[in-house]
C-alpha positions in Angstrom: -7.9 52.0 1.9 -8.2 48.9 4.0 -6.9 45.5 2.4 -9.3 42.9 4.0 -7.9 39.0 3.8 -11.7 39.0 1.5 -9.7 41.6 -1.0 -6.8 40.3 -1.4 -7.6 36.7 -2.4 -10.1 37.8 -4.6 -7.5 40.2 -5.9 -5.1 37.4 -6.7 -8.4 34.9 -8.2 -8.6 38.0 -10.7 -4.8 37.8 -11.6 -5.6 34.0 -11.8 -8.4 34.7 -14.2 -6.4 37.3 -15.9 -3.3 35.1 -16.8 -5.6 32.1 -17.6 -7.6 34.1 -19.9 -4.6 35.3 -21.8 -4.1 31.7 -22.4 -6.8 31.2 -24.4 -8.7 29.4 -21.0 -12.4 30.0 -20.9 -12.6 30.4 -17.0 -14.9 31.7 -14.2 -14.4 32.4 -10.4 -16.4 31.2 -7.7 -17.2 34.4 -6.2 -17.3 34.7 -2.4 -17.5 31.1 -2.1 -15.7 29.1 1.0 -15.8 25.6 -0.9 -12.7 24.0 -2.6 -12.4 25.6 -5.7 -11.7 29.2 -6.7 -11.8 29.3 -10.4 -12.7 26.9 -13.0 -10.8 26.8 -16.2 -11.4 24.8 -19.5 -9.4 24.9 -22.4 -9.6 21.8 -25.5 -11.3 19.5 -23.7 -9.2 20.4 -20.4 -10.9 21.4 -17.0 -8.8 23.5 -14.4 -10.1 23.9 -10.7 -7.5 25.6 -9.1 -7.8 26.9 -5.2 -5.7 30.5 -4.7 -3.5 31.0 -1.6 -1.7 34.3 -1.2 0.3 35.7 1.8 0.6 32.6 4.5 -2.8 31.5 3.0 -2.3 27.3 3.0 -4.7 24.7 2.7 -6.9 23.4 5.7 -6.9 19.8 6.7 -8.8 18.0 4.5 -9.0 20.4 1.9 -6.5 18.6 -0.8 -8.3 15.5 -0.5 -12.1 17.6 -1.6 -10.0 19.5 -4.2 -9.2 16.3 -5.5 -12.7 14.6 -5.3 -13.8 17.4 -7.4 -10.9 17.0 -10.1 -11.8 13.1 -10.2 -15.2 14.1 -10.3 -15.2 15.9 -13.3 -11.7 13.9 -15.0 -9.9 17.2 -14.7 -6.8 19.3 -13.1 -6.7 20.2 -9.6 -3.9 22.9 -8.5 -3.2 25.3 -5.8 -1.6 28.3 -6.4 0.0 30.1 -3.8 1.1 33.6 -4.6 4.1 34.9 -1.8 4.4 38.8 -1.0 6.9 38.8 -4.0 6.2 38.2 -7.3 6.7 34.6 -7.1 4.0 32.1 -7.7 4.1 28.6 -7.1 1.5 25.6 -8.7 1.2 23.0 -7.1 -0.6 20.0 -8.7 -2.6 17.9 -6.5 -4.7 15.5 -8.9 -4.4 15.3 -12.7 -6.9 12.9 -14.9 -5.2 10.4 -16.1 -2.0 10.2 -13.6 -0.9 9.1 -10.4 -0.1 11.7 -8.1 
């Protein structure tokens, strides 16, 4: 079987969706979309947008500051999760309502 870049991110959006979910997060993925956010999450009055990296995936110039737009936008969370080839996975928060990152 051939592992297309296409497969594995949405592979790793599912695991997103999957460990989200078993959080109690009511969440949805942005299917085959190229925009700035991968899956939404909201939780208690919480919204999530979180953009999924794996491999080398990183994010493209300009990228952070849209991500973060749409967090403002919406007076939300916005992450980026970068899964490695191991079985570590780093957050990375790049805008929360009510802070000052």
């Amino acid at each position: 079987m051939v592992s297309t870049a296409y497969a594995r991110g949405r592979s790793r959006e599912y695991q997103v969706l999957k460990m989200l979910r078993s959080e109690g997060w009511y969440c949805s993925r942005s299917a085959a979309s190229h925009g700035p956010v991968d899956v939404f999450a909201a939780k208690d009055g919480k919204i999530r947008m979180i953009q999924v990296k794996s491999g080398r995936g990183r994010l493209k110039p300009g990228d952070r500051e849209t991500l973060k737009r749409w967090a403002q936008a919406f007076a939300g969370t916005a992450e980026v999760w970068y899964f490695g080839k191991r079985a570590d996975t780093v957050i990375e928060i790049v805008f929360e309502a009510g802070s000052e990152l």
